[in-house]
Each structure stands twice: as structure tokens, then as C-alpha cells.
C-alpha positions in Angstrom: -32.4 -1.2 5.9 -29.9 -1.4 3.0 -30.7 -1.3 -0.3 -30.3 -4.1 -2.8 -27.1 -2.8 -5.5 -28.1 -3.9 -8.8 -25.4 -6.8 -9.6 -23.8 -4.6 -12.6 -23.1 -1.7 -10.2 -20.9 -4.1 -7.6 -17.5 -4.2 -7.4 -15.4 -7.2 -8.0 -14.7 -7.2 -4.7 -18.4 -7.5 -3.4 -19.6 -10.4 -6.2 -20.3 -13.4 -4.7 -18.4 -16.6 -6.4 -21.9 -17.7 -8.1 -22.8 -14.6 -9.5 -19.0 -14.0 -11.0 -20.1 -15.3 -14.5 -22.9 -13.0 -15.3 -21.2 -10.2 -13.9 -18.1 -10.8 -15.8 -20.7 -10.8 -19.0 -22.3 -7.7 -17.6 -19.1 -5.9 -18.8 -18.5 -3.4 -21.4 -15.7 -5.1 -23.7 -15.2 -2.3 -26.2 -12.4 -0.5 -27.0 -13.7 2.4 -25.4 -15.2 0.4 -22.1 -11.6 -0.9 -21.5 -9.8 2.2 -22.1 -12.3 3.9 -19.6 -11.7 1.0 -17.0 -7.4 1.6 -17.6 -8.3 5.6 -17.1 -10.6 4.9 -13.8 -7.5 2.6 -12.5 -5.0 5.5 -13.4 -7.0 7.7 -11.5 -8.0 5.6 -8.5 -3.7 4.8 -7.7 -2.6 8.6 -8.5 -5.5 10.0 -5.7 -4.7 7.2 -3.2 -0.4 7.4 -3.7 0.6 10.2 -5.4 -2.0 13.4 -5.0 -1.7 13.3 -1.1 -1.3 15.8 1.7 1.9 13.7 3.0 3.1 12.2 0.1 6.3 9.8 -0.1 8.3 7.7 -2.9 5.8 4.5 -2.3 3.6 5.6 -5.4 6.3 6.1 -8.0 8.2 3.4 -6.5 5.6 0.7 -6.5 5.3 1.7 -10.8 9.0 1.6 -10.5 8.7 -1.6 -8.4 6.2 -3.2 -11.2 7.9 -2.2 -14.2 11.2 -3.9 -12.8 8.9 -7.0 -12.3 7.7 -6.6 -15.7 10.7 -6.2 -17.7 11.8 -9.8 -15.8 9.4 -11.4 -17.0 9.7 -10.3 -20.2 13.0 -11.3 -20.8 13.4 -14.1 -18.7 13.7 -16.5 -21.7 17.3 -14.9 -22.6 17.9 -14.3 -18.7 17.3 -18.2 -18.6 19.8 -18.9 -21.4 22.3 -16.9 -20.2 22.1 -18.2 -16.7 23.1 -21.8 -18.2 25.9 -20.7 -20.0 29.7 -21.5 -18.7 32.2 -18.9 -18.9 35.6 -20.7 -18.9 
């Protein structure tokens, strides 16, 4: 028989849609609880696409891929402007 995961241990992934709000409350906010949960992220994508056996350009190109994305966004209120404008 499985055993019954305390809500706070579940990932996001596993929380059912009622329970969402107290586990979103159930989270550590501080400065150091998000920097931990940016350092467990870093770790979890650079085991899983860049420290592999076979290892290929899809990790660094996927930052690559999101920074392009990113930068887009950024900017798009100039990209916008500049779109508009007639050269003649």
C-alpha cells in the first residue's frame, strides 16, 4: 500500500487543483527559500542536459534558445516602433 506524502513534500506537478492554494502558502518565500528553489532548478536542467554520458548542443541551446526569447520580449516595445516606421 502507498503511503500518504504530506501535501508540503508534493510536487507541483502532483497537487490536486483544490489543494493548489494551501500548498502555494505552504512555501518558503524568503530570500533564501527562493534562492534555494533558483539553485535546485539550476541543478535539476544541468544533470538532465548538460552532465550526461551522450551529451549534445540541446542544453546550452535551449538557454541560448530562451535568452533569444527573452531579450524579444524585452525590447519589443522599440521592435514595435521601429516596425511602423517608413523608410522613404
Amino acid at each position: 500500500m502507498a503511503s500518504v506524502v504530506p501535501l508540503k513534500e508534493k510536487k507541483l506537478l502532483d497537487v490536486k487543483l483544490g489543494e493548489l492554494p494551501s500548498w502555494i502558502l505552504m512555501r518558503d518565500f524568503t530570500p533564501k527559500g527562493i534562492a534555494g528553489a533558483f539553485q535546485r532548478g539550476y541543478y535539476r536542467y544541468y544533470n538532465k542536459y548538460v552532465n550526461v554520458k551522450k551529451g549534445g548542443v540541446a542544453g546550452i541551446s535551449m538557454v541560448l534558445a530562451a535568452y533569444v526569447v527573452f531579450n524579444y520580449f524585452r525590447c519589443y516595445k522599440e521592435l514595435k516602433h521601429e516596425r511602423l516606421r517608413k523608410y522613404h
